[in-house]
C-alpha positions in Angstrom: -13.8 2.3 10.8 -14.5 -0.3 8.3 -15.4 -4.4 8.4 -12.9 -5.7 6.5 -12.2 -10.0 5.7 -8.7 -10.8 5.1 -8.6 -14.3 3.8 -5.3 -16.2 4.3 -2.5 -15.8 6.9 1.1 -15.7 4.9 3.4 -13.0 5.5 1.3 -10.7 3.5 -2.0 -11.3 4.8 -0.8 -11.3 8.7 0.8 -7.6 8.2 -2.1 -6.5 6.5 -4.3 -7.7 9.2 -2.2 -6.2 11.9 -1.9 -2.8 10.0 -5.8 -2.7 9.6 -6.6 -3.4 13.2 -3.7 -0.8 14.8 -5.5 1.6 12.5 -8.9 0.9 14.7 -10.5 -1.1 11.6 -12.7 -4.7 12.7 -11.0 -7.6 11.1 -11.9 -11.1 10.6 -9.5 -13.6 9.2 -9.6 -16.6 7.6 -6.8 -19.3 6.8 -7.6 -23.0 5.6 -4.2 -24.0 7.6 -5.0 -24.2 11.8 -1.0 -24.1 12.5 -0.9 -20.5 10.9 -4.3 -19.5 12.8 -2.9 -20.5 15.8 0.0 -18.3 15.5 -1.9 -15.3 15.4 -4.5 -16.1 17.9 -2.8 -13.5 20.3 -2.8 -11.0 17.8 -5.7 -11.2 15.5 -9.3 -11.2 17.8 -11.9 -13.3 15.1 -10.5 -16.1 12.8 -11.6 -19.0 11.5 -10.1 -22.2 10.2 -12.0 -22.9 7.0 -11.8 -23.2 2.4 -12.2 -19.5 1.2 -13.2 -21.7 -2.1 -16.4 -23.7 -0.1 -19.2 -21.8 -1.1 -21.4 -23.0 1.7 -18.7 -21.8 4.1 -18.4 -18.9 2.9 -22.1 -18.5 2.6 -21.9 -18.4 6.8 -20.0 -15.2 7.0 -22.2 -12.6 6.2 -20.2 -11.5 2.9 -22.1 -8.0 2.4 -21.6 -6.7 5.7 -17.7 -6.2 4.7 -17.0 -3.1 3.8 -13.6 -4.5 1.8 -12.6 -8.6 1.6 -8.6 -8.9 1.0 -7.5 -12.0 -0.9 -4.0 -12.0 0.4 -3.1 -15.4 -1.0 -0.2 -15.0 -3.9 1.3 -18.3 -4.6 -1.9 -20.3 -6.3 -3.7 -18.0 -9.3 -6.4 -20.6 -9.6 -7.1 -20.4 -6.0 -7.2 -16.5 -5.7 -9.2 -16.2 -8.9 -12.1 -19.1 -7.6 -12.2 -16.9 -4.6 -12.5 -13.9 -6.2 -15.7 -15.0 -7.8 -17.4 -16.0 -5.1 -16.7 -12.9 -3.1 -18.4 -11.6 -6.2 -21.3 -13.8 -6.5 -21.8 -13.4 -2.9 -22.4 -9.7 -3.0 -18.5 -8.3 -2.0 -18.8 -4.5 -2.2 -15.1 -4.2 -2.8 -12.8 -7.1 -3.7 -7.8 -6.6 -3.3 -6.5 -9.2 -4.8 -2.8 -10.4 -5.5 -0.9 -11.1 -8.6 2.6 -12.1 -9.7 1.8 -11.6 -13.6 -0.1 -9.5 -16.1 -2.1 -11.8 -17.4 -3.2 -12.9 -13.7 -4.0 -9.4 -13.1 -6.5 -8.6 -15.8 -8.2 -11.8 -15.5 -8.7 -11.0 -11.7 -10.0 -7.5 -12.4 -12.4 -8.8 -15.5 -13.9 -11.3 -12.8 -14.4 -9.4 -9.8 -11.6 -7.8 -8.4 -11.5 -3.8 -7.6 -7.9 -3.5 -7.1 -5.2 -5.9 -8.2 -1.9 -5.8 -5.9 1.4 -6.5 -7.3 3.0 -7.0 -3.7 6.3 -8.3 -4.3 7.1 -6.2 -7.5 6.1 -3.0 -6.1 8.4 -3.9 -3.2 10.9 -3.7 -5.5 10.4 -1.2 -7.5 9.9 1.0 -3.7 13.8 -0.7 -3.4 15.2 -0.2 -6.5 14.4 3.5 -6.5 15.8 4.4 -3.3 19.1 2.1 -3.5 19.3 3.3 -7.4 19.7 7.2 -6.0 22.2 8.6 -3.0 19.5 10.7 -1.8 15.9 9.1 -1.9 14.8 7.8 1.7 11.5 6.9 0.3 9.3 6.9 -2.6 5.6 6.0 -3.4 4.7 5.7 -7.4 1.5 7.5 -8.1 1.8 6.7 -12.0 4.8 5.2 -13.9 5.8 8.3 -14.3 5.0 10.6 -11.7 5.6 9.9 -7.7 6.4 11.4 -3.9 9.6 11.0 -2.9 11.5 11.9 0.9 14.8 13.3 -0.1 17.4 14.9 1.2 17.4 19.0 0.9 18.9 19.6 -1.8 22.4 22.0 -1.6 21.3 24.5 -3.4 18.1 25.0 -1.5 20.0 25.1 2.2 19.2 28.4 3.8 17.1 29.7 1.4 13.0 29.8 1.8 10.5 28.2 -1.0 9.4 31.4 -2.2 13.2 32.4 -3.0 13.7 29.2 -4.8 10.5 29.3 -6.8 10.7 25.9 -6.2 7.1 25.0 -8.3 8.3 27.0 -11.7 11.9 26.2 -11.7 12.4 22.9 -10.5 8.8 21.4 -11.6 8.3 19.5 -8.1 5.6 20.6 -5.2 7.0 20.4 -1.5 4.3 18.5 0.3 5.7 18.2 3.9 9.2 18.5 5.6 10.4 15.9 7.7 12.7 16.3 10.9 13.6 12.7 12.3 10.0 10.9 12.7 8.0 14.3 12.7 6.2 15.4 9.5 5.2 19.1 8.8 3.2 18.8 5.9 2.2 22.3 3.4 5.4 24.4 4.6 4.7 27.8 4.3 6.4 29.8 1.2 8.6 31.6 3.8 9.5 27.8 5.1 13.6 28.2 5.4 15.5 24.8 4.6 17.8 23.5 6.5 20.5 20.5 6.6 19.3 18.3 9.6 15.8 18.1 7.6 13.9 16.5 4.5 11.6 17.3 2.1 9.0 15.3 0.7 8.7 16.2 -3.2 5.6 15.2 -5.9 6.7 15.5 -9.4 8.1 13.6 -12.5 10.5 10.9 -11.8 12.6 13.5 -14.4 12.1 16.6 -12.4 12.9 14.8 -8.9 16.0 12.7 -10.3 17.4 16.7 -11.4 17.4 17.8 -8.1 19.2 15.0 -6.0 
């Protein structure tokens, strides 16, 4: 379980919050606006109404004892980057961030931040590769090249087991898991059988994945 500070309470920064505390994290949040706080009063345990830019406010919280601070404030740079700063200055052990542009990006991580989030764009990209192919359910990019995808069993795999297919030397992808509705078998065995009222979660090449569906 970790302490983490999610400062402001748009979109991103409420499902974030929510996401961290269903996974049993502590979170405290922080919004400058009382209307959005008291919308998530019911749902969110510790907030408080205050600047995330007032030093001496943010002096009062204790910023070391949180294990990760998320900045999850997108639509003013000037804002996010004075706050990243201050987490810094304050002794932040590890500092997400948002950013709409490049430039914004490497001026957040050359002042403080760890990880720089690109949250819409990478919602797009998610978007654009599954409605771009027929058979992509999902997909996470692990480099610009290179991600895991959820597919659909290929037809030429139906019936036939991974060790048949040789699945790793001929096709260039590793089968992580298998999917049946909402359960997840991950590491099928090499005598693992495919079948049609399944999917298969693939690591490889954009290349090598687009070749098999």
């Amino acid at each position: 379980m970790k302490n983490i500070l999610v400062i402001g309470l748009g979109r991103f920064g409420r499902h974030m919050a929510q996401k961290l505390l269903q996974h049993g994290h502590e979170v405290l949040a922080i919004d400058i606006k009382e209307s959005r706080a008291d919308d998530m009063v019911g749902e969110i345990q510790q907030i408080l109404i205050g600047d995330a830019t007032d030093e001496r406010f943010m002096s009062t919280l204790g910023i070391k004892n949180f294990d990760v601070a998320v900045i999850a404030i997108g639509d003013n740079f000037q804002t996010v980057l004075e706050i990243t700063v201050l987490l810094k200055d304050l002794g932040c052990k590890y500092i997400v961030a948002r950013a709409t542009r490049d430039v914004h990006r490497k001026l957040l991580l050359r002042n403080g931040a760890d990880y720089v989030s690109y949250a819409e764009r990478e919602v797009a990209e998610r978007l654009a590769i599954m409605v771009g192919a027929d058979h992509v359910f999902d997909y996470v990019e692990l480099t610009p090249e290179v991600g895991i995808y959820e597919i659909a069993v290929p037809k030429k795999w139906l019936g036939k087991s991974m060790v048949q297919l040789s699945i790793r030397n001929k096709y260039h992808v590793s089968v992580l898991a298998t999917k049946k509705g909402t359960q997840i078998y991950p590491l099928p065995l090499p005598t693992h059988v495919f079948t049609e009222d399944e999917r298969v979660m693939v690591m490889g090449s954009n290349e090598a994945v687009e070749a098999i569906t």
